[in-house]
Biopython code that builds the backbone (N, CA, C, O; Angstrom):
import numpy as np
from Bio.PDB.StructureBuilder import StructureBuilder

atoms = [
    (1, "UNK", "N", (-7.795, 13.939, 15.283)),
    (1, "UNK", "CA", (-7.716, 12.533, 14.964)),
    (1, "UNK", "C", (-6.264, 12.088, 14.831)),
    (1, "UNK", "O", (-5.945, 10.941, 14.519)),
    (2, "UNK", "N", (-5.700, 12.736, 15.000)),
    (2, "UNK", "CA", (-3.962, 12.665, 14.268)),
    (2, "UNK", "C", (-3.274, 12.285, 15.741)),
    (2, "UNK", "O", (-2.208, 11.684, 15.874)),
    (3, "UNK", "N", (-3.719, 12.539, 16.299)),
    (3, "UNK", "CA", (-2.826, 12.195, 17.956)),
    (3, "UNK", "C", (-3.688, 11.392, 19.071)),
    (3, "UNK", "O", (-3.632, 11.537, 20.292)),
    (4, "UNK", "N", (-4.566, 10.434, 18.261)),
    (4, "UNK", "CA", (-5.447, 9.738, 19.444)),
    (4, "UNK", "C", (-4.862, 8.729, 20.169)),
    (4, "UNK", "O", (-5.378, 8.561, 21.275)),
    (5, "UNK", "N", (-3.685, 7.798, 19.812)),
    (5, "UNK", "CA", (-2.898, 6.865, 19.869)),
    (5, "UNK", "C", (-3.614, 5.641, 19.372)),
    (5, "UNK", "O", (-3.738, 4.677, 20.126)),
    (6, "UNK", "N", (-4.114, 5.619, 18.093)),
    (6, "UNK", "CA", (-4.460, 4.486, 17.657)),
    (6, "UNK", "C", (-4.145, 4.536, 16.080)),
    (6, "UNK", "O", (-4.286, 5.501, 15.330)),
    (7, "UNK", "N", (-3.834, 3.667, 15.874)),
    (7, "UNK", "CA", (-3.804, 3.161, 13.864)),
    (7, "UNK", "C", (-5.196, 3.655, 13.449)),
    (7, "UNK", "O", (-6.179, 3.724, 14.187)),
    (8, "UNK", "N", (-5.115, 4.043, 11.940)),
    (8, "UNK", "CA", (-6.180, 4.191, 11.404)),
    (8, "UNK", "C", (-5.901, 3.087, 10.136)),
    (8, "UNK", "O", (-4.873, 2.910, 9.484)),
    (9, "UNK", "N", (-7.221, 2.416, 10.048)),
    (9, "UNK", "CA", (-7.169, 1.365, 9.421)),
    (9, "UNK", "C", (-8.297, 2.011, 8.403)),
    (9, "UNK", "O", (-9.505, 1.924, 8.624)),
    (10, "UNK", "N", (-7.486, 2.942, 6.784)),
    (10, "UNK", "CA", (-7.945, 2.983, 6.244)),
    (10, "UNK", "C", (-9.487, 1.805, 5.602)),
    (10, "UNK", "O", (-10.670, 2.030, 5.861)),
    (11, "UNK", "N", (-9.066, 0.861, 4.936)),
    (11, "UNK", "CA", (-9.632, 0.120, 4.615)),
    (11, "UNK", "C", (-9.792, -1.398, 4.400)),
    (11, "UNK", "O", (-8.632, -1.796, 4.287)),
    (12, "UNK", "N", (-10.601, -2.431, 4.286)),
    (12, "UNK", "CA", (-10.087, -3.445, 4.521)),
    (12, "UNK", "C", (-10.325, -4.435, 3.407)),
    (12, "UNK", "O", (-10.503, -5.652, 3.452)),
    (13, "UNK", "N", (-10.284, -3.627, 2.441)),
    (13, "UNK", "CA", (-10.482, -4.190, 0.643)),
    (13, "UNK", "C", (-10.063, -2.936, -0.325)),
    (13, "UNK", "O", (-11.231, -2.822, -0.697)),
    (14, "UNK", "N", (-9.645, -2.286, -0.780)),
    (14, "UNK", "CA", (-9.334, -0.803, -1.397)),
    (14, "UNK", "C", (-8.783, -1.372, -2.798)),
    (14, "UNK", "O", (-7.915, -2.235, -2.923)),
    (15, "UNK", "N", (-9.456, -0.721, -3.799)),
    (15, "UNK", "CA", (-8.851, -1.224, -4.881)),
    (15, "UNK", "C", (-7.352, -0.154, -5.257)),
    (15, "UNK", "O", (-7.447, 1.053, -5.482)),
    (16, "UNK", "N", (-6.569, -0.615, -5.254)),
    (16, "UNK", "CA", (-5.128, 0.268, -4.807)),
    (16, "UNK", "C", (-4.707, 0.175, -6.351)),
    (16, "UNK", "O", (-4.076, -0.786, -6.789)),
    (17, "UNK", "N", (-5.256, 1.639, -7.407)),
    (17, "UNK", "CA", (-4.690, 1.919, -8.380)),
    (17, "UNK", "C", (-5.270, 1.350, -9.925)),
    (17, "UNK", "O", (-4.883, 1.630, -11.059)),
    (18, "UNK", "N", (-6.298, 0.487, -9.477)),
    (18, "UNK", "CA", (-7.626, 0.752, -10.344)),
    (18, "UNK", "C", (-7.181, -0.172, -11.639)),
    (18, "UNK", "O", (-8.042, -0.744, -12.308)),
    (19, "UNK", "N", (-6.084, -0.252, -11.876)),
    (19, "UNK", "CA", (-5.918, -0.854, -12.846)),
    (19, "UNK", "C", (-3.990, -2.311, -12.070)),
    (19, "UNK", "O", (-3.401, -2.504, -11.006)),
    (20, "UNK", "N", (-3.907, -2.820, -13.498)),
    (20, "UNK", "CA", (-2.945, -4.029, -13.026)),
    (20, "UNK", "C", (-1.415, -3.550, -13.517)),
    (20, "UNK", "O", (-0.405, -4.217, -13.294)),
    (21, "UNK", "N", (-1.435, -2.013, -14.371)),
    (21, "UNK", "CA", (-0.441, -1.863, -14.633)),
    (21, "UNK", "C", (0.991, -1.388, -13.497)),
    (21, "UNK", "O", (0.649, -1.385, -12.315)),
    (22, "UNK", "N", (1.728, -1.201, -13.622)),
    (22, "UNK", "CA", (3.742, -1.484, -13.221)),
    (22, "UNK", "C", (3.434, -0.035, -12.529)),
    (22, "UNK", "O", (2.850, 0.766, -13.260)),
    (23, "UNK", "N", (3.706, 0.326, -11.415)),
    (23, "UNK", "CA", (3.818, 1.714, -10.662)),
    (23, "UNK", "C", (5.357, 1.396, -9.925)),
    (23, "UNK", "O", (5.806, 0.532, -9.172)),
    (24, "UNK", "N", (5.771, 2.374, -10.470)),
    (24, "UNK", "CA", (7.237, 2.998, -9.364)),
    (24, "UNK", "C", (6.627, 2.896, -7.525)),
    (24, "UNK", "O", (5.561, 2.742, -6.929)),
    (25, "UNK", "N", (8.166, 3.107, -7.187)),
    (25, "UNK", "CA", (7.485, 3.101, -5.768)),
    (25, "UNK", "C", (7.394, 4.692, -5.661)),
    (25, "UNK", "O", (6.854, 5.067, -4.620)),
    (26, "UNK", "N", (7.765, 5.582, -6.425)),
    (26, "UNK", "CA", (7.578, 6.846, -6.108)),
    (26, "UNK", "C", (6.054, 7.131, -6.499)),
    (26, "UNK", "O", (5.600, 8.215, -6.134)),
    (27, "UNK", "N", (5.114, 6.148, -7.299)),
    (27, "UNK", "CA", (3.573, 6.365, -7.619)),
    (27, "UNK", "C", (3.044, 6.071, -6.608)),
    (27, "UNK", "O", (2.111, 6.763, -6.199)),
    (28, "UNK", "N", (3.592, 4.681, -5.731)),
    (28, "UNK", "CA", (3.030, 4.270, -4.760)),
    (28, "UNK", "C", (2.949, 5.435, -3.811)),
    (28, "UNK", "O", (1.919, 5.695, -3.190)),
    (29, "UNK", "N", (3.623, 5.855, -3.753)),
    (29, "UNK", "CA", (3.760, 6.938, -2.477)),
    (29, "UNK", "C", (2.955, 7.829, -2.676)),
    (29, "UNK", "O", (2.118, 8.057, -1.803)),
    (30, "UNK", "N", (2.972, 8.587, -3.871)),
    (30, "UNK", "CA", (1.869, 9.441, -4.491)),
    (30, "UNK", "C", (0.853, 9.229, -3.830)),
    (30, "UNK", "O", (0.237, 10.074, -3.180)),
    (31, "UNK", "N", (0.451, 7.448, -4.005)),
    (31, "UNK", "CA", (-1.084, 6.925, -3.972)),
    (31, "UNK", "C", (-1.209, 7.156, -2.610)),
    (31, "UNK", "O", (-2.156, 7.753, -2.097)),
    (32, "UNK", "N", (-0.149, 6.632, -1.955)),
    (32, "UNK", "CA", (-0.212, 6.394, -0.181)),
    (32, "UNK", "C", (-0.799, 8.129, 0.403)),
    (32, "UNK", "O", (-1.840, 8.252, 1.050)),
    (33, "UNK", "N", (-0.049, 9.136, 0.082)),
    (33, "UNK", "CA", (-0.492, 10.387, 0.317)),
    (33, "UNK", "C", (-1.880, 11.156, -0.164)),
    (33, "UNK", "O", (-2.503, 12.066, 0.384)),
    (34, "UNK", "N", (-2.132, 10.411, -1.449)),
    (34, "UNK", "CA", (-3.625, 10.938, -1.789)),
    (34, "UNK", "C", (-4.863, 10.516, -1.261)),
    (34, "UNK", "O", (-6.018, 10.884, -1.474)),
    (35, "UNK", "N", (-4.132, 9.254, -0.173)),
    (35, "UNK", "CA", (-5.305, 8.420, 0.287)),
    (35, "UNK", "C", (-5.036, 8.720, 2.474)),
    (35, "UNK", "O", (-5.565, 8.138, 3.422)),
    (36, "UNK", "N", (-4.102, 9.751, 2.428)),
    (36, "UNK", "CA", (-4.262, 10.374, 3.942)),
    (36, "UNK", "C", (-3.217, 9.474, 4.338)),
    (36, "UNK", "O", (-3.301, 9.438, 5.565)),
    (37, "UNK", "N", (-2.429, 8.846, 4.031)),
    (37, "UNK", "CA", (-1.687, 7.495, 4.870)),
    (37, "UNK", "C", (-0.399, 8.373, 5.832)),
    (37, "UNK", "O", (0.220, 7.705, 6.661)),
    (38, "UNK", "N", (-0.119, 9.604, 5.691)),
    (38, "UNK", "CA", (0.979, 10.308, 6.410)),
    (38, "UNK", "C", (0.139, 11.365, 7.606)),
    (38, "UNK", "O", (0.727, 12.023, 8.464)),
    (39, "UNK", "N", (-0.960, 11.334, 7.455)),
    (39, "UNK", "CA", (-1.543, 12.181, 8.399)),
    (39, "UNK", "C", (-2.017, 11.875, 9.498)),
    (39, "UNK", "O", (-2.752, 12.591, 10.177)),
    (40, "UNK", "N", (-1.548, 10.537, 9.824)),
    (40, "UNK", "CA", (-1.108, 9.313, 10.931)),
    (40, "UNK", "C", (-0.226, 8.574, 10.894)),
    (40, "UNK", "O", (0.325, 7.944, 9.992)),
    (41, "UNK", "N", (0.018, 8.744, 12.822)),
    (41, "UNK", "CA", (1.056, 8.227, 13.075)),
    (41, "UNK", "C", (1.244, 6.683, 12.400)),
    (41, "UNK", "O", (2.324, 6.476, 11.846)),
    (42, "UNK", "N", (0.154, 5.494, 12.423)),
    (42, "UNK", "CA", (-0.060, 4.408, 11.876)),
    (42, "UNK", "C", (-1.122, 4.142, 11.003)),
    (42, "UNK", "O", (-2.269, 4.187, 11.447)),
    (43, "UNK", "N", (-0.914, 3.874, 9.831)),
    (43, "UNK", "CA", (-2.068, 3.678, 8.900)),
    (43, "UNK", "C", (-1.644, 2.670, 7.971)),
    (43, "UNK", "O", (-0.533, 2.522, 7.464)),
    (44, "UNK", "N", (-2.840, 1.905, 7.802)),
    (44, "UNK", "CA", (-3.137, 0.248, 7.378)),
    (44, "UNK", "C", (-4.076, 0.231, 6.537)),
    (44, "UNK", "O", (-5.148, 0.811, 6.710)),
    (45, "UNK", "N", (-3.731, -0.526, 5.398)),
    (45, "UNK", "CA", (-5.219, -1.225, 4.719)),
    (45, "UNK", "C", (-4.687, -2.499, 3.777)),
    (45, "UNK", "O", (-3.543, -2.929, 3.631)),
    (46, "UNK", "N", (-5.724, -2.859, 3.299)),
    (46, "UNK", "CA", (-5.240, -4.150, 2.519)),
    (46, "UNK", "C", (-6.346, -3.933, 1.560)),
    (46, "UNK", "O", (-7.519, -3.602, 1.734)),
    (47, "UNK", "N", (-5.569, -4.244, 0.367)),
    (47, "UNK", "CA", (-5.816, -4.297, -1.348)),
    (47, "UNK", "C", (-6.670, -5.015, -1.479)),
    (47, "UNK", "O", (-6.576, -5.971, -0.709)),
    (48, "UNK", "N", (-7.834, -5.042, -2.350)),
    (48, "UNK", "CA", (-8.764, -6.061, -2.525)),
    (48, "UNK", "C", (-8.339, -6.948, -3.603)),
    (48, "UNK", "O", (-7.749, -6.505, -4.588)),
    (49, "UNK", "N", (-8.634, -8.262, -3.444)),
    (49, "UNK", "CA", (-8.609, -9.566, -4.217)),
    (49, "UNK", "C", (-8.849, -9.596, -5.342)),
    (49, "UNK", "O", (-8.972, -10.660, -5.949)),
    (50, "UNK", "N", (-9.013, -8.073, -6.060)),
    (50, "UNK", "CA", (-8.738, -8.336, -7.602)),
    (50, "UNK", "C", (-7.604, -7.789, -8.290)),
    (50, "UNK", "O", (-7.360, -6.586, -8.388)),
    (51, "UNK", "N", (-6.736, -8.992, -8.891)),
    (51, "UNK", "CA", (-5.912, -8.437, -9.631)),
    (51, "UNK", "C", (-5.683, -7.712, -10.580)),
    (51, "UNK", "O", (-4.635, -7.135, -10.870)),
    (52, "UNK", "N", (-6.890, -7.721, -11.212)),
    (52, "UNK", "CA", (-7.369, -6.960, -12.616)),
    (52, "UNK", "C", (-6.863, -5.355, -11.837)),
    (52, "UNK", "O", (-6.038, -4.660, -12.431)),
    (53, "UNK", "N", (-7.292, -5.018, -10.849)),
    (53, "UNK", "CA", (-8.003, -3.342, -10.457)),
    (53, "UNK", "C", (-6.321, -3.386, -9.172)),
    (53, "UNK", "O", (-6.180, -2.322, -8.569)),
    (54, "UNK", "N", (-5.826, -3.893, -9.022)),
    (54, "UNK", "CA", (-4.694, -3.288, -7.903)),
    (54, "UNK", "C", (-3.506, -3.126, -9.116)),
    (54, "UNK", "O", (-3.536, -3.336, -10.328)),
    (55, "UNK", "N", (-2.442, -2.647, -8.183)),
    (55, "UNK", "CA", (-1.324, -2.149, -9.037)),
    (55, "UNK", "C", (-0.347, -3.602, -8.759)),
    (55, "UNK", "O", (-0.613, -4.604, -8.094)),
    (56, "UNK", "N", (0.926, -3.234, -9.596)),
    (56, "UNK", "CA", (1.917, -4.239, -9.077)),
    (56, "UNK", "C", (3.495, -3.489, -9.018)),
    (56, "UNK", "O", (3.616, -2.776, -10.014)),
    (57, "UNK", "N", (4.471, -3.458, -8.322)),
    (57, "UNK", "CA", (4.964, -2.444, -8.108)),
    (57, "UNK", "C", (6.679, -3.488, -8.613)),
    (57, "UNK", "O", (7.190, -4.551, -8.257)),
    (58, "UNK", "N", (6.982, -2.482, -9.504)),
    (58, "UNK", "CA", (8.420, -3.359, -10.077)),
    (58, "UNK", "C", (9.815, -2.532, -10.029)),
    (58, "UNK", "O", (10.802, -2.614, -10.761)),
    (59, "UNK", "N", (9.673, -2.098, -9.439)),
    (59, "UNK", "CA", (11.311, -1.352, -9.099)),
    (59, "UNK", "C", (11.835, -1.669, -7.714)),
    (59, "UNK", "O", (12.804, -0.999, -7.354)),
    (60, "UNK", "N", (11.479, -2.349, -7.086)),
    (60, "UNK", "CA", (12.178, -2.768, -5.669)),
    (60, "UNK", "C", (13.605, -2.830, -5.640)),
    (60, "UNK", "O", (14.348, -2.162, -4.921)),
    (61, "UNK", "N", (13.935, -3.736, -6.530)),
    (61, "UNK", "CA", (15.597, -4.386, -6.748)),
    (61, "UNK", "C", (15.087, -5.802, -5.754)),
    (61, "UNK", "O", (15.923, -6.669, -5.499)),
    (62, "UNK", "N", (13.838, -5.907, -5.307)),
    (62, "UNK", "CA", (13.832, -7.308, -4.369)),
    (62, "UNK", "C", (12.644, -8.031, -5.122)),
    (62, "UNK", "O", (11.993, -8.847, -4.469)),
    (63, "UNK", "N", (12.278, -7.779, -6.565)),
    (63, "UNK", "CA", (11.034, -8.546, -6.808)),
    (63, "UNK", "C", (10.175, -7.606, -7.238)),
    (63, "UNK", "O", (10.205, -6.380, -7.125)),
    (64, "UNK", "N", (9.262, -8.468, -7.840)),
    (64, "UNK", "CA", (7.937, -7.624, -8.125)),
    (64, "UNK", "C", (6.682, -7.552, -7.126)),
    (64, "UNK", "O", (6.401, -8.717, -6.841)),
    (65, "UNK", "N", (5.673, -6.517, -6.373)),
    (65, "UNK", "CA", (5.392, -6.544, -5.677)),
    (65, "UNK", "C", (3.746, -6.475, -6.053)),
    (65, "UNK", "O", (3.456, -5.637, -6.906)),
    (66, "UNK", "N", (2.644, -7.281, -5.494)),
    (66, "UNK", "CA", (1.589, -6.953, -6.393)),
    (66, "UNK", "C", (0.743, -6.956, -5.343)),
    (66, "UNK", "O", (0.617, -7.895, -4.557)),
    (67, "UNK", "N", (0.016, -5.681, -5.297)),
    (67, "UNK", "CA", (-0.974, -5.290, -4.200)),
    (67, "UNK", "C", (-2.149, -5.874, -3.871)),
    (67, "UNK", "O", (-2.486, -5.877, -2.687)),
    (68, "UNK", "N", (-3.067, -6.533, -4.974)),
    (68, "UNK", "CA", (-3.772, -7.431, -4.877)),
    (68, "UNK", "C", (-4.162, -8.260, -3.526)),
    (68, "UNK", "O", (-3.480, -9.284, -3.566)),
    (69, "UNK", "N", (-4.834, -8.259, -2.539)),
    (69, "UNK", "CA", (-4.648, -8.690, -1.577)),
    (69, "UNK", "C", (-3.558, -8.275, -0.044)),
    (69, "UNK", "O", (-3.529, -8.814, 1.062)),
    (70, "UNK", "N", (-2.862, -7.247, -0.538)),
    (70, "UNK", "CA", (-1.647, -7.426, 0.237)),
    (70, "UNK", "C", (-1.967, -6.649, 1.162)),
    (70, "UNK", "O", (-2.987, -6.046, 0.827)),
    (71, "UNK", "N", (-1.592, -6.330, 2.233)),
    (71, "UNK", "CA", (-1.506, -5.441, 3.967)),
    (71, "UNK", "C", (-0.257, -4.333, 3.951)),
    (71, "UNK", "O", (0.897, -4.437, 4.369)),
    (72, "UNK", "N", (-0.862, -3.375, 3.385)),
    (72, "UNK", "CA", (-0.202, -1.677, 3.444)),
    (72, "UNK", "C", (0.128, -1.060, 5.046)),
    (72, "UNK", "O", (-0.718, -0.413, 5.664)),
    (73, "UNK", "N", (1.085, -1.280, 5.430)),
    (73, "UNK", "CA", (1.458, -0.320, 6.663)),
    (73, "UNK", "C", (1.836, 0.627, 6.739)),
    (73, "UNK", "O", (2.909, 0.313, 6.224)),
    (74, "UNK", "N", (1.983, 1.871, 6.982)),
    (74, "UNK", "CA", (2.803, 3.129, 6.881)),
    (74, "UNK", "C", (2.996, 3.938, 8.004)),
    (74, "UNK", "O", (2.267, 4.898, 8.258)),
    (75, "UNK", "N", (4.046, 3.556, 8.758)),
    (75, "UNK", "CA", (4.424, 4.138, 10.417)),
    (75, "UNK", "C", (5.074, 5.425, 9.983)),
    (75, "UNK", "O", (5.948, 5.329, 9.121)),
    (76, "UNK", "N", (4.774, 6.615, 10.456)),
    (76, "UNK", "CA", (5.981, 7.707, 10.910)),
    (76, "UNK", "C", (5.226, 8.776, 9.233)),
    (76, "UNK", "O", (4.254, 8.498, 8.530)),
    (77, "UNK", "N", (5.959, 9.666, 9.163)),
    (77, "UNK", "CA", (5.359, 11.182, 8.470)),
    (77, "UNK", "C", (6.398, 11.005, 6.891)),
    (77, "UNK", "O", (7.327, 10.386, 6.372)),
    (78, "UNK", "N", (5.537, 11.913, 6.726)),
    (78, "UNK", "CA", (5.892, 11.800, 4.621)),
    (78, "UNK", "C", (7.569, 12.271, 5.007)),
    (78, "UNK", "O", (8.168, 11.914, 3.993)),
    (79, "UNK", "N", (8.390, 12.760, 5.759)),
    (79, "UNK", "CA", (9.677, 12.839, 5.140)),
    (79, "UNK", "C", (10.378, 11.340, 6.278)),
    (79, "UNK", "O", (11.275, 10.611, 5.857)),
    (80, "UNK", "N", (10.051, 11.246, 7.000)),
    (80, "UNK", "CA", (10.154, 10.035, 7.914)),
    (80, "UNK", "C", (9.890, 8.789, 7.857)),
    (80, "UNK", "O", (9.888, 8.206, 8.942)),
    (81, "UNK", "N", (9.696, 8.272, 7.064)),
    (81, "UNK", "CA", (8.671, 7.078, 6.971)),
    (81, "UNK", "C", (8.770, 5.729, 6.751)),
    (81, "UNK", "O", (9.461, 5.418, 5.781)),
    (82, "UNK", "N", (8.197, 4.709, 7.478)),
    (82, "UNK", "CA", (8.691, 3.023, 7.092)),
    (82, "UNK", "C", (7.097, 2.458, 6.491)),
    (82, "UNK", "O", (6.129, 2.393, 7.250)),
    (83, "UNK", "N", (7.032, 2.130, 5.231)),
    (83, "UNK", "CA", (6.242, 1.481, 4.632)),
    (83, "UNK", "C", (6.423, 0.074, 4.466)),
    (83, "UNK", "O", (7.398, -0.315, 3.822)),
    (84, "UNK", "N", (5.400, -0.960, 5.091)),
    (84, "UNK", "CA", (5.679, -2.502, 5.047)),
    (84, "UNK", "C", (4.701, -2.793, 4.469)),
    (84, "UNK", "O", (3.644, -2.238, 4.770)),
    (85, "UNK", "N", (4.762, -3.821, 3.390)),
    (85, "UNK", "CA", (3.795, -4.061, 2.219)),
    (85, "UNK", "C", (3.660, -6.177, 2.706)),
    (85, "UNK", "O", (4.433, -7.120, 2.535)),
    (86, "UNK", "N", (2.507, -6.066, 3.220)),
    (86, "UNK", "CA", (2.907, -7.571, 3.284)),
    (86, "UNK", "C", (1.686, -8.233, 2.097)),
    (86, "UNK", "O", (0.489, -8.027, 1.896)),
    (87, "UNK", "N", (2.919, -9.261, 1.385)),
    (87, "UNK", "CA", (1.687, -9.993, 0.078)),
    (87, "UNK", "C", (0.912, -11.301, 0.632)),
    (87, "UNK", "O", (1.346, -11.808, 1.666)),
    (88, "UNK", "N", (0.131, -11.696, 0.191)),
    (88, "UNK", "CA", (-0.196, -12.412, -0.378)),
    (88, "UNK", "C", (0.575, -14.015, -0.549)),
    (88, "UNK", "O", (1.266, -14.324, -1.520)),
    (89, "UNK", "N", (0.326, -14.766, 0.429)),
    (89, "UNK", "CA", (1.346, -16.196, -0.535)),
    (89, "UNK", "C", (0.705, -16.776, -1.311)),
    (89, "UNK", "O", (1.004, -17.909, -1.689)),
    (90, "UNK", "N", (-0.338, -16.116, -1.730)),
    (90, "UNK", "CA", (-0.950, -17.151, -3.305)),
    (90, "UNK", "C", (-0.501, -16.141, -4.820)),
    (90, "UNK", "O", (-0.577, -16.463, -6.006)),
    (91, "UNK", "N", (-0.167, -15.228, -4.369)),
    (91, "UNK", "CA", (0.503, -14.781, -5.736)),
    (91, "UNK", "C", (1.644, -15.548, -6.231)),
    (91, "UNK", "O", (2.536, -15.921, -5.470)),
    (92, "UNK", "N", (1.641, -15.761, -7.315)),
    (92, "UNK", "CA", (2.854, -16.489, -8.329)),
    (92, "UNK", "C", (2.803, -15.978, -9.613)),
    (92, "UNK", "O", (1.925, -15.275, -10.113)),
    (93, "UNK", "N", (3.838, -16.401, -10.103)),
    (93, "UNK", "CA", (4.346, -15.851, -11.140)),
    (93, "UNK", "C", (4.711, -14.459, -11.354)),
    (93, "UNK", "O", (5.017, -14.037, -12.469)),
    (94, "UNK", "N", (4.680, -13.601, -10.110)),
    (94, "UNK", "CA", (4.939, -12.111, -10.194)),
    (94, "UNK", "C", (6.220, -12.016, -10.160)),
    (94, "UNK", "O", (6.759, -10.911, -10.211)),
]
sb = StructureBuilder()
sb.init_structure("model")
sb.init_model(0)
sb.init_chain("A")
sb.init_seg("    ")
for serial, (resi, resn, name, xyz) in enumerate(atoms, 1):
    if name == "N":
        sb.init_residue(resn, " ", resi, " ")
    sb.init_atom(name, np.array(xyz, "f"), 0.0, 1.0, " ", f" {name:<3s}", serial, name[0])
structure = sb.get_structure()
């Protein structure tokens, strides 16, 4: 499955971290690997619409980042890797 030439699109609602509390991006990554996201070349999912149950991620240096809704990309292998997190434009106040 690892070399078919297609994205694997984990999921398309995932509650990403179960709860609303502050994760490093080094948890995120944790999460990204416990959930297969490096064992393809392209892997995608997007956070489900509750804020209560996703994480929100506050060490960027660019903002606070809150998964809730948002589109998880992860191109290239756990020491290689470009992760693009796209949010949400109805989040505020994050």
């Amino acid at each position: 499955m690892r070399r078919i030439g297609a994205a694997r699109a984990f999921d398309g609602a995932v509650t990403i971290g179960c709860d609303d509390n502050p994760w490093t991006t080094a948890e995120f990554i944790v999460w990204l690997e416990s959930q297969g996201a490096f064992n393809h070349p392209y892997w995608m999912c997007r956070g489900s619409w509750s804020y209560a149950y996703n994480k929100i991620i506050t060490d960027t240096g660019c903002g606070t980042i809150c998964l809730a809704g948002a589109v998880i990309e992860v191109m290239g292998v756990r020491g290689a890797m470009t992760i693009r997190v796209t949010t949400s434009h109805s989040v505020s106040g994050w």
